[in-house]
C-alpha positions, 0 to 999 in steps of 0.5 A: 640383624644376623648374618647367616654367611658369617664366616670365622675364617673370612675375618682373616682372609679379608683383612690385612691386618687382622693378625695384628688386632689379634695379637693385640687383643691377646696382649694382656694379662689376664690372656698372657696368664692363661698362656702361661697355664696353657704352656705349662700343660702342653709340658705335661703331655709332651713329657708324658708322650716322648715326643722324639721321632714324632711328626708335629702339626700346629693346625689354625696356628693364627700368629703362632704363640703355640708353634713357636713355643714348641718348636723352641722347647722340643725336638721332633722330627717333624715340626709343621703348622697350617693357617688358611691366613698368609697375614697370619702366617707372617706374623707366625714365622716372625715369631718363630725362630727355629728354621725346622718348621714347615709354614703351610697356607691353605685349607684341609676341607678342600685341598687334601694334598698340602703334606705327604706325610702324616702327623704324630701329635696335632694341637689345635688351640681355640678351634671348636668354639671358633669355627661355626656348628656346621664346620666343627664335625668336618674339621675334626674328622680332616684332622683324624684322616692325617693323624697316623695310628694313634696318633694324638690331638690336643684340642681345647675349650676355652669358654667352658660353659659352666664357667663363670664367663660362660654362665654369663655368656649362655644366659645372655645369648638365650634369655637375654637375645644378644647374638653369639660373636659373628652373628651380628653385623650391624657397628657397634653391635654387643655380643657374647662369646661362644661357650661349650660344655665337657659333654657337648666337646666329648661327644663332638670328639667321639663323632670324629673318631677320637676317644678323650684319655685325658682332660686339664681344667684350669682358670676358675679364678675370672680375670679380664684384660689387665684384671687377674684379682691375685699376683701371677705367681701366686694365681699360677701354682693356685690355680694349679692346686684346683685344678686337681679338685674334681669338683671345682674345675668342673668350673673352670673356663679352659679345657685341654683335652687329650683325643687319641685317634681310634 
């Protein structure tokens, strides 16, 4: 049965100890190893951008592995994140060191006041799929109202649809009848993994106001928990290597994407 009031949020909201699962979910090698990608391009775009003087928001930021690794390596003048979950917001400021950063609990859809100021740079990492199709359009465009002028967001898809998970997944979901992750709520029940393809992200972003300037493909090489098929080391600067390969990453299951607010 599917349970059409599912809502992404609400598993955090109502459970105690959901940000601990979480991190315990994310704990492993093939998760670890894509963070260690993920790092490894936000470097890139902040490098390229000169981030000082700049506001930063880490929006959704669950348990805080983006937030904390910013606000370690970077120097803005400004150094935000927002969660609607105060369990997950704990777990975040443990992680966090630095006593510059802003903790923020609350909801951009209904409360339009939680900063007086306007943001530089916005990440917001493993949003779009998340959310549900309804919420994905007034998320977005909350998040270009407190951007400044030209501001950026980086933003990211990781379950590129035409990935090899992402196959998997999409024909399952709509040949096969297994209900998308949150759509059933019947114990036990086996279901797949939201997927997104470049054009339905790019068209998404167009419809919220922001252009995309630039697009970072990588893992096209599948792992699973504590399954990655090469050594890290040599997994991290190969996979680097095809990222530049245009027609091979247009397989690859995670995507950062660059918007700049028009």
């Amino acid at each position: 049965m599917k349970n059409k009031k599912f809502s992404y949020a609400k598993i955090y909201l109502d459970n105690p100890n959901a940000g601990i699962h979480y991190d315990r979910v994310i704990s492993n090698k093939f998760e670890e190893f894509i963070f260690s990608m993920e790092k490894s391009f936000l470097r890139k775009i902040f490098d390229e951008l000169k981030t000082v003087n700049m506001n930063y928001l880490d929006f959704a930021s669950g348990t805080g592995r983006i937030i904390a690794f910013v606000s370690k390596n970077y120097n803005f003048s400004g150094l935000s994140c927002l969660d609607l979950s105060e369990n997950m917001m704990k777990i975040a400021r443990k992680k966090t060191k630095s006593k510059k950063v802003e903790f923020v609990v609350g909801n951009i859809e209904k409360q339009h006041n939680l900063f007086k100021k306007k943001f530089d740079i916005i990440t917001a990492f493993r949003l779009i799929l998340n959310l549900e199709h309804d919420k994905r359009l007034s998320v977005l465009r909350e998040l270009n109202k407190l951007l400044n002028k030209d501001g950026v967001l980086i933003v990211n898809n990781h379950m590129n649809r035409y990935s090899f998970f992402g196959i998997i997944s999409f024909i399952m979901h709509k040949y096969f009848g297994y209900p998308l992750k949150g759509e059933c709520s019947k114990p036990g029940c086996r279901t797949v993994l939201n997927t997104m393809s470049d054009k339905e992200a790019r068209e998404l972003f167009e419809m919220c106001g922001f252009s995309v300037v630039k697009a970072y493909r990588f893992t096209l090489i599948p792992g699973y928990k504590n399954t990655i098929l090469l050594p890290e080391k040599f997994l991290f600067n190969f996979e680097n290597l095809l990222s530049k390969v245009t027609f091979l990453n247009l397989f690859s299951k995670d995507i950062i994407y660059v918007c700049k607010k028009k």
